[in-house]
C-alpha positions in Angstrom: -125.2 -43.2 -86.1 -127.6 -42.1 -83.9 -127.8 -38.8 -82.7 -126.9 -35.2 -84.0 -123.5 -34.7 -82.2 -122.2 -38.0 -83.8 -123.2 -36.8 -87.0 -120.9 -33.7 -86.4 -118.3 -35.8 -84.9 -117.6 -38.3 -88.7 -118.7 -35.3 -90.6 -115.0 -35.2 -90.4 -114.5 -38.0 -92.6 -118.2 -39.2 -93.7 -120.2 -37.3 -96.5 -122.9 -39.9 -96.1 -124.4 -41.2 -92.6 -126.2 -44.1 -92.0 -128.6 -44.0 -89.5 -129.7 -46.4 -86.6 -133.0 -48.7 -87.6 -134.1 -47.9 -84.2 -135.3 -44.4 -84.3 -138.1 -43.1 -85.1 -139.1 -40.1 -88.4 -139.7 -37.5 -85.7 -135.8 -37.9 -84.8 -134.4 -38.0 -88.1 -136.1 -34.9 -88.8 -134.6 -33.2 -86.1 -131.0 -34.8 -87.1 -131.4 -33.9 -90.2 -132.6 -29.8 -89.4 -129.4 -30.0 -87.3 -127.0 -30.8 -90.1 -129.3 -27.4 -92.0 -128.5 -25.0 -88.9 -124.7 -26.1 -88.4 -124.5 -26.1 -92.4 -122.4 -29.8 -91.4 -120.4 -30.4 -94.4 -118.2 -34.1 -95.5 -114.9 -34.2 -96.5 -115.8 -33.3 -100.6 -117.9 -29.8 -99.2 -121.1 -31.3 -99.6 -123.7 -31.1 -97.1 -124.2 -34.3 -95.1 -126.8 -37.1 -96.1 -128.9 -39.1 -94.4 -129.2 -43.0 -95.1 -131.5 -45.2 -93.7 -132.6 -48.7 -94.7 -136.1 -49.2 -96.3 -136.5 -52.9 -96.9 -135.6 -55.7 -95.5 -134.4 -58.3 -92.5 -133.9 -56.7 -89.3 -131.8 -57.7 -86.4 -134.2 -58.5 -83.3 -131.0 -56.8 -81.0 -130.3 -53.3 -81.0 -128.4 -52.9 -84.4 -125.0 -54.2 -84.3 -125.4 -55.5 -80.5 -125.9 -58.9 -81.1 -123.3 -61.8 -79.7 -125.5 -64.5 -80.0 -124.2 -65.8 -83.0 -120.5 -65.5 -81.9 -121.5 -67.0 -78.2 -123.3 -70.2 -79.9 -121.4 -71.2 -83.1 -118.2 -68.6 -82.7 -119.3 -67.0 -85.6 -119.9 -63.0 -85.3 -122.6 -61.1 -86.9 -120.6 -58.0 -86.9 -117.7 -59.7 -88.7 -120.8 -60.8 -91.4 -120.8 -64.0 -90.2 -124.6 -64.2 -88.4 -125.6 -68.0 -88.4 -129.0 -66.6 -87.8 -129.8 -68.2 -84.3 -133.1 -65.9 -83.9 -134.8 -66.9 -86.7 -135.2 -70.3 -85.0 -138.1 -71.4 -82.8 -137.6 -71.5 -78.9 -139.0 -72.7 -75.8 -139.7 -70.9 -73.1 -139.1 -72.4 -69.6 -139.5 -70.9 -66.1 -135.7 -72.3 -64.7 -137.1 -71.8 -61.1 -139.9 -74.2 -61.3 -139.9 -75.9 -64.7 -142.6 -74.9 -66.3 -143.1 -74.0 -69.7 -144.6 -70.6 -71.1 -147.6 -71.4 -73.2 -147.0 -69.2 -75.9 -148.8 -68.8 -79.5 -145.4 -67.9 -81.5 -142.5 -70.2 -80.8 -140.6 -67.6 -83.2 -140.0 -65.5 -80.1 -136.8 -64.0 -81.6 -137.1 -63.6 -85.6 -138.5 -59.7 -86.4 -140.6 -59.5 -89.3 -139.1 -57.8 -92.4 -139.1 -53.8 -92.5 -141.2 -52.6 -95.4 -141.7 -48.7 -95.7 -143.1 -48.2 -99.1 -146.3 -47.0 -98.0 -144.5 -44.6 -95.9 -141.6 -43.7 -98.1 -142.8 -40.0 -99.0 -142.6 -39.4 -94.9 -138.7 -40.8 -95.5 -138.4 -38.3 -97.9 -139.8 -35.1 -95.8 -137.9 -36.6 -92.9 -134.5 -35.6 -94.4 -133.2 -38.9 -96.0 -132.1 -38.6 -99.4 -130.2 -42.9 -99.5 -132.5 -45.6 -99.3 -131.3 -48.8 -98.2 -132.3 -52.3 -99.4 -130.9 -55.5 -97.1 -130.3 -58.1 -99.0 -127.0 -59.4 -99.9 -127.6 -63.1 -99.7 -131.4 -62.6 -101.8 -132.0 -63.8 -105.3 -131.6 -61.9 -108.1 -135.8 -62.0 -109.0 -136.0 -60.3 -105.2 -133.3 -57.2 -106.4 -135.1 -57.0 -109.0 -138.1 -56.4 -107.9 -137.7 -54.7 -104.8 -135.0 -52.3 -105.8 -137.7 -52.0 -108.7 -140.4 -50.9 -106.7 -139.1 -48.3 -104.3 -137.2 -46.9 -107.7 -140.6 -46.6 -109.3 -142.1 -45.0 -105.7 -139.4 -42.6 -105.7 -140.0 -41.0 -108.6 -144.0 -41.4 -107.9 -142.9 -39.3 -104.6 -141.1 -36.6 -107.0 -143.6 -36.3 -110.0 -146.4 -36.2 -108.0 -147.9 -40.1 -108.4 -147.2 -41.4 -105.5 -150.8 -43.0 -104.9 -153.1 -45.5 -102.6 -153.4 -47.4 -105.6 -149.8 -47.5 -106.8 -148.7 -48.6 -102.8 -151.2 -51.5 -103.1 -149.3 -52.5 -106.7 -145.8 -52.1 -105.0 -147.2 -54.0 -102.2 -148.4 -57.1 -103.6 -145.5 -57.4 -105.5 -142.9 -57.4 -102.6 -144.7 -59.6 -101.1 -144.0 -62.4 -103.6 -140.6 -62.3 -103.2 -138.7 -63.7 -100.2 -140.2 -61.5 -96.6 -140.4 -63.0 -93.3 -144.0 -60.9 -93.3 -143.9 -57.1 -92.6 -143.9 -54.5 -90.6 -143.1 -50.3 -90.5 -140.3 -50.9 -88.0 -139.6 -48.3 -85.2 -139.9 -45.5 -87.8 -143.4 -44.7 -87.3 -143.1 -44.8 -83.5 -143.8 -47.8 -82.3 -142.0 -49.5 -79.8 -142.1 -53.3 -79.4 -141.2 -55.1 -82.0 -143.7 -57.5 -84.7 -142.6 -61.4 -85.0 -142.6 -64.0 -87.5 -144.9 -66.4 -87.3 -143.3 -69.6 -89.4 -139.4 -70.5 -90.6 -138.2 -69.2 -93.7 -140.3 -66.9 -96.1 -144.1 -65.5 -96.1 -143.8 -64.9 -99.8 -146.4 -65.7 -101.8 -144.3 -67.0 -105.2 -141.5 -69.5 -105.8 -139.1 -70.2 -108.5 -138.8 -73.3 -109.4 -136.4 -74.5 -111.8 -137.3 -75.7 -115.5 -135.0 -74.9 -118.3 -131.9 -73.4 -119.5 -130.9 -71.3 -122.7 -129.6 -72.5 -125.9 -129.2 -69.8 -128.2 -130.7 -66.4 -129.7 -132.1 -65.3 -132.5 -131.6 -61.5 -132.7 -133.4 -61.1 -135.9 -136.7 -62.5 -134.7 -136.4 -61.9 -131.1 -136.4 -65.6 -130.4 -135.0 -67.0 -127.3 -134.6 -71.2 -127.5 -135.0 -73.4 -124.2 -134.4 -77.2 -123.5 -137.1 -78.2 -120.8 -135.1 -80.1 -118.0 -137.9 -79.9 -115.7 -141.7 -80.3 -115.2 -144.1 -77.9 -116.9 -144.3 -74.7 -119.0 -147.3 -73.3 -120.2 -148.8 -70.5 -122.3 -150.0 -67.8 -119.6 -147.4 -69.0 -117.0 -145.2 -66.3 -114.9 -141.5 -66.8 -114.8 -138.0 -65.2 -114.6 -134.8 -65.8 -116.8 -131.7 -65.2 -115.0 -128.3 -65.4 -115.5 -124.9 -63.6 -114.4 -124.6 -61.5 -117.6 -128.5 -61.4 -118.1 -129.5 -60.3 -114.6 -133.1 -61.2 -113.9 -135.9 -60.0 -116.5 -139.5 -61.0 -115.7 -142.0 -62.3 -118.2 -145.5 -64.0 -118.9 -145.4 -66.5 -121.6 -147.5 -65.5 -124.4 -146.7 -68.4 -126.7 -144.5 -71.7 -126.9 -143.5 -73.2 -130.4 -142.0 -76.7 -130.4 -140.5 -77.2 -133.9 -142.1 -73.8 -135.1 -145.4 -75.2 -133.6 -147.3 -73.3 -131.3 -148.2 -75.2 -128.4 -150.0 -75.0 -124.9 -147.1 -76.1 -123.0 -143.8 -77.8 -123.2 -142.2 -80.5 -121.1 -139.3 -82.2 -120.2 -136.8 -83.2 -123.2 -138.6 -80.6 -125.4 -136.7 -77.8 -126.9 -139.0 -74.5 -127.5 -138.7 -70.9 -128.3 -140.2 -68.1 -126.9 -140.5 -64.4 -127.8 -138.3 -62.1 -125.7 -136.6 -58.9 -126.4 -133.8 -59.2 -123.8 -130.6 -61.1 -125.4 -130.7 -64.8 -124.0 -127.7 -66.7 -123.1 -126.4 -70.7 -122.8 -125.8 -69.6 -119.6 -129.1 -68.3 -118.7 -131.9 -70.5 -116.6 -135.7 -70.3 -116.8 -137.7 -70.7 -114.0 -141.1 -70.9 -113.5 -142.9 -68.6 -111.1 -145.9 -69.6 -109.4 -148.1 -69.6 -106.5 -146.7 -71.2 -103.4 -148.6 -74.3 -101.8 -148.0 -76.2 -98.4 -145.4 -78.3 -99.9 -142.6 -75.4 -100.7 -142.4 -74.7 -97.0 -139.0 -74.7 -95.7 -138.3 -77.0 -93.0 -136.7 -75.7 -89.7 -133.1 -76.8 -89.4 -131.9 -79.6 -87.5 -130.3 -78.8 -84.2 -126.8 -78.0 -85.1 -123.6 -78.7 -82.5 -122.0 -75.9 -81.5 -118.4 -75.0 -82.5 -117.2 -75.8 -79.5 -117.9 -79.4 -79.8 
């Protein structure tokens, strides 16, 4: 949705409205003082609300307005089936004369993420009352700890403590989860749109796989591990996650291998780690550390069309 008289239009049959990426705070105010002076009710009596995203990818068309996908691989984005074709990189080539466009960016087409946490208070006074976090195909450490951070700026925002200082903690830590780099988006005004400048994520962590529950010791509040890959050690940052479990985050205080404390474990070793969240044989540990050149993601190959 993107205007007022649309809003009064599915008030019909909408209590909640989601609104276009593309405009800007100054017109959601005024969308959302025209559903105050037409008192624009939903269906269960309650006045309208206004959702907006907050965080995450955004589409480098118009919202909804992209066929690339569907035109290249016959898959369509608005069927939730984007193959992503703008997040590759591109050439660009004069067809009347052949030559190339010397540009610094080959990732003409892949929009950097939308982050609005510094600004979320202006969200607030602008009307919208749902927040929006894109998503669906992220990790669970990256719901975790985005949905985590704009929960916690939220109610910074309503008791008063919403801070310089607290924005630069939210800050650094959505940036170690998966982004594309960052930008306000149109909602501040601005016009043309900010670019990636590499494949695949800017964040500045990475999971990395290294070993999975065994049992629980409820009494002592004693999680055991068998080390299937690389390195643990005492200080290290990592996440255990699992479908029942969810994602808890956690620094390693201390490591025992048969009841013996140790400075790290490795491969083949069982140890047990304090922890007051219930661990599970289904639940996997995964060390979370600073990324270096090597955890790039590679561009993918060029891929046939489906009309091939």
């Amino acid at each position: 949705v993107s205007n007022s008289e649309a809003v009064r239009y599915y008030s019909q049959w909408a209590d909640v409205m989601v609104l276009a990426r593309e405009l800007n705070l100054e017109q959601v105010t005024k969308i959302s003082g025209f559903i105050d002076q037409n008192d624009l009710r939903g269906p269960h009596g309650e006045p309208v609300r206004l959702e907006m995203f907050c965080h995450g990818a955004l589409c480098m068309a118009v919202s909804g307005k992209c066929y690339m996908s569907l035109h290249q691989e016959n898959t369509s984005a608005n069927r939730g089936a984007c193959r992503q074709i703008c997040r590759r990189g591109y050439l660009v080539t004069d067809l009347v004369n052949g030559d190339e466009l010397a540009i610094e960016n080959k990732y003409i087409m892949s929009p950097k993420d939308l982050k609005t946490i510094h600004f979320l208070n202006k969200m607030v006074d602008a009307g919208v009352t749902v927040f929006k976090i894109e998503g669906r195909a992220r990790g669970p450490e990256y719901v975790r700890t985005v949905v985590g951070c704009y929960d916690e700026a939220l109610k910074a925002i309503c008791d008063g403590t919403y801070t310089d200082e607290r924005i630069s903690e939210w800050n650094e830590r959505l940036g170690k989860v998966f982004n594309r780099g960052f930008w306000d988006g149109y909602y501040m005004g601005q016009r043309l749109g900010e670019w990636s400048a590499k494949y695949g994520s800017s964040a500045t962590r990475v999971k990395v796989y290294a070993a999975k529950g065994i049992r629980y010791y409820s009494k002592l509040g004693v999680a055991e591990f068998l080390m299937e890959a690389g390195e643990l050690h005492v200080g290290d940052e990592a996440w255990i996650i699992g479908p029942t479990t969810g994602a808890i985050p956690l620094t390693i205080e201390e490591i025992r291998v048969d009841l013996k404390p140790v400075e790290k474990t490795v491969k083949g070793e069982h140890f047990s780690i304090k922890t007051e969240a219930k661990i599970r044989p289904s639940d996997k540990l995964y060390l979370w550390r600073p990324v270096t050149p090597k955890d790039a993601t590679p561009p993918p190959p060029p891929a046939s069309t489906a009309y091939d």
